[in-house]
C-alpha positions in Angstrom: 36.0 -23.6 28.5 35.6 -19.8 29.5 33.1 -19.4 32.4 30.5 -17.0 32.2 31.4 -13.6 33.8 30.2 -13.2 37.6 27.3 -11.2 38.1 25.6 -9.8 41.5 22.5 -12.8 42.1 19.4 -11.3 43.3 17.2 -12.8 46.1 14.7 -13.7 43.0 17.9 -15.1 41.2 19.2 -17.5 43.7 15.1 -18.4 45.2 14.3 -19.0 41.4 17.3 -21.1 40.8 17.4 -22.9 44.3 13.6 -24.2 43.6 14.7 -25.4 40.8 17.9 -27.7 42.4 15.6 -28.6 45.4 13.4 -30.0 42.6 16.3 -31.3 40.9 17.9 -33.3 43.8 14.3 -34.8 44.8 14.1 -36.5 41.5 17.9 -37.7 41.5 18.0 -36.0 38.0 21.6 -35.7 36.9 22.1 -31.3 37.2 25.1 -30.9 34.3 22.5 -30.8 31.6 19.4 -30.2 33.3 21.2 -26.9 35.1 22.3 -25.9 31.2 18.4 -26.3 30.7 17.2 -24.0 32.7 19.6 -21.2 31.8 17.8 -20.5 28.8 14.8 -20.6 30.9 15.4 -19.0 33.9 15.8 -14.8 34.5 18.7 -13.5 33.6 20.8 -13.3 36.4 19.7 -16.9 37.1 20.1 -18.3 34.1 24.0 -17.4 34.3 24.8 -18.8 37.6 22.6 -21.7 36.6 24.9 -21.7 33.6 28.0 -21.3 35.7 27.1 -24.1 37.7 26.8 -26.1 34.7 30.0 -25.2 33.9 32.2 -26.1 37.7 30.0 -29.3 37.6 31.0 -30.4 33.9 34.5 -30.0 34.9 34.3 -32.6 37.9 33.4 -30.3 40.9 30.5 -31.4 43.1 27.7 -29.0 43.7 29.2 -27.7 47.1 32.4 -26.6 45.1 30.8 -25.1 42.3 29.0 -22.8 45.4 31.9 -22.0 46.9 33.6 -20.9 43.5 30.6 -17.8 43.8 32.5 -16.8 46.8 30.8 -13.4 48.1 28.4 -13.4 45.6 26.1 -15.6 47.6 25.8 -15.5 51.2 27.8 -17.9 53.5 24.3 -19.1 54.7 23.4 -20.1 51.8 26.7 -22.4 51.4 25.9 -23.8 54.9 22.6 -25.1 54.0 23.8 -26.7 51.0 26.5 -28.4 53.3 24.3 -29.3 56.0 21.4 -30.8 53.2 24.7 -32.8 51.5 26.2 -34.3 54.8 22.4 -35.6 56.0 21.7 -36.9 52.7 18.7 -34.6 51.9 19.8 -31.7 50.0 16.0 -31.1 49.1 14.7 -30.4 52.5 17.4 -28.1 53.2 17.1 -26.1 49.8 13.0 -25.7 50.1 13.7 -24.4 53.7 16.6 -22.1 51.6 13.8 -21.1 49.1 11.2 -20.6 51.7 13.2 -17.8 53.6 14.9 -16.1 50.5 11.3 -15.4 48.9 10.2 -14.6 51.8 12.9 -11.2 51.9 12.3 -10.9 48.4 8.8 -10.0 48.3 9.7 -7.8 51.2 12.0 -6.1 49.7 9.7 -5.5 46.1 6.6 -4.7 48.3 9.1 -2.2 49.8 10.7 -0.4 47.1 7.1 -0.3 45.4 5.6 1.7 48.6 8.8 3.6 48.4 7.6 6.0 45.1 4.8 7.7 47.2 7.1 9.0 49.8 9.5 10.0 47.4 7.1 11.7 45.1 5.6 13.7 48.1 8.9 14.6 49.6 10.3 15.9 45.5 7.2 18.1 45.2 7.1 19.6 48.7 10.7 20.6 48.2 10.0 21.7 44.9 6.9 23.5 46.2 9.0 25.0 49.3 11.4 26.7 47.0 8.4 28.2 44.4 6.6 29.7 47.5 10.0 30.7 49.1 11.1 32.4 45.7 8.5 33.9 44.0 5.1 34.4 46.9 7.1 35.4 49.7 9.9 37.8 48.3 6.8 39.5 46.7 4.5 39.8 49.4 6.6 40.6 52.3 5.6 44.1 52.1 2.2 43.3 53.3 3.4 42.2 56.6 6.8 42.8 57.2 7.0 41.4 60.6 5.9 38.5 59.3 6.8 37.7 55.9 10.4 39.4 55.5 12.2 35.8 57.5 10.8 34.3 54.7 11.4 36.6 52.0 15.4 37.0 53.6 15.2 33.0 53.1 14.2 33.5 49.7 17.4 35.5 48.9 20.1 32.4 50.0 20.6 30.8 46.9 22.1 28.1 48.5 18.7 27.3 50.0 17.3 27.6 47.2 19.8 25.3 45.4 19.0 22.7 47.9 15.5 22.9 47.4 15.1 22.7 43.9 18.3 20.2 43.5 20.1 18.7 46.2 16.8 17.2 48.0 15.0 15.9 44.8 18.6 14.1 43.7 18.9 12.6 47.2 15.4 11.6 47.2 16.0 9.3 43.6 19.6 8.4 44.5 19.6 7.6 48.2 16.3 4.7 47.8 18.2 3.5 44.1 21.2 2.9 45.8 19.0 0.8 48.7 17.2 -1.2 46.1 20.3 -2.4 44.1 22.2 -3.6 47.1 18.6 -5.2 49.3 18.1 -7.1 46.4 21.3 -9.1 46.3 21.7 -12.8 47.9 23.9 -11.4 50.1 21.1 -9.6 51.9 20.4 -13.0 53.7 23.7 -12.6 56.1 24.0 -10.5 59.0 26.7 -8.1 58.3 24.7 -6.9 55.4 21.1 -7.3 57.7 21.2 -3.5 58.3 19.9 -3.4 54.7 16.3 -4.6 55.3 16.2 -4.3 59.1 15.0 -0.8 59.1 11.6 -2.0 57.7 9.3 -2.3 60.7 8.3 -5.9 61.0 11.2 -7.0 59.1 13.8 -8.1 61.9 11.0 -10.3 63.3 10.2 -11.8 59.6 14.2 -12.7 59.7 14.1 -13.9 63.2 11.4 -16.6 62.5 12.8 -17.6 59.2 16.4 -18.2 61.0 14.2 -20.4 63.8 12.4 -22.4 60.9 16.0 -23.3 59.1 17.9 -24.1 62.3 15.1 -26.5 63.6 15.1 -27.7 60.1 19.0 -28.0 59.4 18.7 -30.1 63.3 15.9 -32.0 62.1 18.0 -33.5 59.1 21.5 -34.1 60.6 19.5 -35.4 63.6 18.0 -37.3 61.3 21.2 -39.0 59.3 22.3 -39.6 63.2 25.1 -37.2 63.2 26.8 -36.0 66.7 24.4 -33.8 68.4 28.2 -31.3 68.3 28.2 -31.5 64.7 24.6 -30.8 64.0 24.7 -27.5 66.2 27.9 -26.5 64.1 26.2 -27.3 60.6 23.1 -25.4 61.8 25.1 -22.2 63.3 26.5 -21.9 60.0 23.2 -22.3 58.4 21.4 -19.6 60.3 21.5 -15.8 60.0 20.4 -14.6 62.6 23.9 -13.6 64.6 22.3 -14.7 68.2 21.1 -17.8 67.2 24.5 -18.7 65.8 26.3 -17.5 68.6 24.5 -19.8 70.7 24.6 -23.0 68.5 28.6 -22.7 68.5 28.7 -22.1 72.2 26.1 -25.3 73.1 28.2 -27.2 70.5 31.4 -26.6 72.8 29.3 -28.1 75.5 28.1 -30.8 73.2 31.8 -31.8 72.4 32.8 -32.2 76.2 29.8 -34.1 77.7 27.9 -31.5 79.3 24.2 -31.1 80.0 22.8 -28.8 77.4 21.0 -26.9 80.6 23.7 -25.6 82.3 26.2 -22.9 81.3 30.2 -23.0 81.9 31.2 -22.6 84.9 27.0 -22.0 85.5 28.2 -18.0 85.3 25.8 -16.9 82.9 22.6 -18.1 81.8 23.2 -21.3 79.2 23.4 -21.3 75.6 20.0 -23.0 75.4 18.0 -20.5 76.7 18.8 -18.3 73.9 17.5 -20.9 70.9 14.0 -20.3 69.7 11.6 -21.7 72.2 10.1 -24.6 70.1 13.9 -25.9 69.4 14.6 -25.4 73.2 12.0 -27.3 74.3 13.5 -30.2 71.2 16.9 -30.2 72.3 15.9 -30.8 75.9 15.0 -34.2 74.4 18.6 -34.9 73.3 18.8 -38.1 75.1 15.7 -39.2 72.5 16.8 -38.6 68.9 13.7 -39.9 67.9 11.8 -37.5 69.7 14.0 -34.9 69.6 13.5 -35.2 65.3 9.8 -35.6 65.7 9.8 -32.3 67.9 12.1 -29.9 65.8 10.4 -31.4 62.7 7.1 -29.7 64.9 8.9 -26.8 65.2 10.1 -25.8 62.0 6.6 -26.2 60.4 5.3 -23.6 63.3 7.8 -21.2 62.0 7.5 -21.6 58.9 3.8 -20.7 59.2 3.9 -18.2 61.6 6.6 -16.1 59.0 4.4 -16.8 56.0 1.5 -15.2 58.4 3.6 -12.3 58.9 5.2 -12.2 55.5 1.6 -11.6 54.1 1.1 -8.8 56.7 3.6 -6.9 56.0 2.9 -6.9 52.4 0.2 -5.2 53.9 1.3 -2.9 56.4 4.2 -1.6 54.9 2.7 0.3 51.7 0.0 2.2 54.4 3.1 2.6 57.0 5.6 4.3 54.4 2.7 6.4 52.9 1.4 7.8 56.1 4.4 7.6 58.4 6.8 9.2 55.8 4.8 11.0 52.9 2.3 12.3 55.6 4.7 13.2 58.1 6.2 15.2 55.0 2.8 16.9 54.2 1.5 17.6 57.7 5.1 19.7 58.2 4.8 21.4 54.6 1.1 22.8 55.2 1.9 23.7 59.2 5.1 25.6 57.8 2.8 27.5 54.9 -0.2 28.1 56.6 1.7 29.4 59.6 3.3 32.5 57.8 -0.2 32.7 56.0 -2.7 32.7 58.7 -0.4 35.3 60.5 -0.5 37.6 57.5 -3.9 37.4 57.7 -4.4 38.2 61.2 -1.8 41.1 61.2 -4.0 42.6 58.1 -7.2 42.0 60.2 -5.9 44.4 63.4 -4.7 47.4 61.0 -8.3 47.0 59.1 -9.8 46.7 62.6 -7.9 50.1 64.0 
């Protein structure tokens, strides 16, 4: 049986598709057929790897393998969540948590490129507008107030400045945000290497930090949960997590997991310990190690506060980003465009004033 041709999945791909397997594995529904289902109802993109899914899992490969055959086409977080929702028995918790933090980024990233056409728009015309004035006002006119206007006018006569203007600008304007939106909108926006991609938005490193904190405490919560090694949990949530300090930290208190040392101090107590660089709510839960139960009850706490405080800030940013690009980008443009025109202006002006005066 061919398999259907890999395609780049989209963080609306892989958050529609994951709902639906979170929904899936609650229900105990065999996913061969129902997975073939949903390709013909799902977008696009997510109807194929739905469709290839089908496919791996028809042939006798379990879900985690028919993941893994995506290779770099979906983030290595993603993989670790599915891994970590497989080995405590509750796939579902671990792919709503998934879900939560992809559509999160996605909406981001649409509200983003929305706010993105005033900006461009204002910078094409004021470049456009630069070059008429530059070309056809101020080569004309410099004879009124040579000492003023004739910079101008000898500006007017590079055609390579010109050239830039009217072409170069505008083309880098369109290009340079296309080339942003087709590769922020891939799954693989969700791992760190590839953070840089969304991280310039304000607010946006924050958004991810709080996401990373609800899906560790989560991911600890579960294999906490199933009563795996407190080692192994912190391993299945570093990989889970992708936020790179969090990670770091899991793998380092994991180490001191493995050998029997308290979680509070640090090796060789050298530096400060691997704990006090977890989110503060999961801090304060692994402190409780000795108490599973309690330790579960308090990172279950803890993921629910970070999953509310990053749909809070989610929704205000789908505020303040639109007004933030606009006037921090289109009306830095204009405030710099008028400045530069009415400078020359109001100086030809005055320079006409004084020989009318004498």
């Amino acid at each position: 049986m061919s398999e259907i041709a890999l395609q780049p999945t989209t963080l609306d791909d892989l958050a529609a598709l994951n709902a639906e397997l979170a929904a899936l594995a609650g229900a105990r529904i065999p996913l061969e057929p129902e997975l073939r289902r949903l390709a013909n109802q799902l977008p696009p993109g997510a109807g194929a790897l739905s469709l290839r899914l089908a496919q791996r899992i028809e042939q006798g490969n379990s879900l985690a393998s028919a993941l893994d055959a995506e290779g770099g086409n979906l983030p290595e977080v993603y993989h670790a969540v599915v891994e970590a929702g497989l080995a405590s028995g509750d796939p579902t918790a671990a792919l709503e948590e998934m879900t939560r933090s992809t559509r999160r980024l996605a909406s981001l990233q649409r509200v983003t490129s929305v706010a993105l056409l005033v900006p461009i728009t204002v910078i094409i015309l004021a470049s456009l507008l630069l070059a008429l004035l530059l070309y056809v006002v101020f080569r004309n006119i410099a004879w009124i107030a040579p000492k003023v206007l004739q910079p101008y006018a000898d500006l007017a006569g590079q055609s390579w400045l010109i050239a830039a203007l009217t072409v170069v600008v505008p083309v880098l304007a369109i290009v340079i945000p296309l080339v942003w939106w087709w590769r922020s909108r891939r799954a693989t926006s969700l791992a760190s290497p590839r953070w840089w991609l969304l991280g310039w938005i304000p607010g946006a490193r924050r958004l991810h930090r709080l996401s990373s904190s609800a899906t560790m405490a989560e991911v600890l919560r579960m294999t906490t949960v199933a009563g795996l090694p407190l080692d192994r949990s912190l391993r299945i949530a570093a990989g889970a997590v992708g936020h790179r300090g969090y990670r770091r930290a899991a793998l380092e208190l994991a180490d001191q997991a493995a050998t029997g040392q308290p979680l509070a101090d640090s090796p060789g107590h050298q530096q400060r310990s691997p704990l006090e660089r977890f989110p503060p709510l999961v801090k304060v839960a692994l402190e409780q190690s000795g108490r599973r139960q309690l330790m579960a009850a308090s990172l279950d706490r803890a993921a629910r506060s970070y999953q509310m405080r990053a749909d809070l800030l989610q929704t205000s940013l789908n505020d303040f980003v639109p007004a933030m690009l606009t006037v921090g980008v289109a009306g830095t443009v204009v405030a710099v465009y008028c400045i530069g025109m009415m400078w020359p202006y109001t100086r030809m002006l005055h320079t006409l004033a004084d020989s009318l005066w004498r």
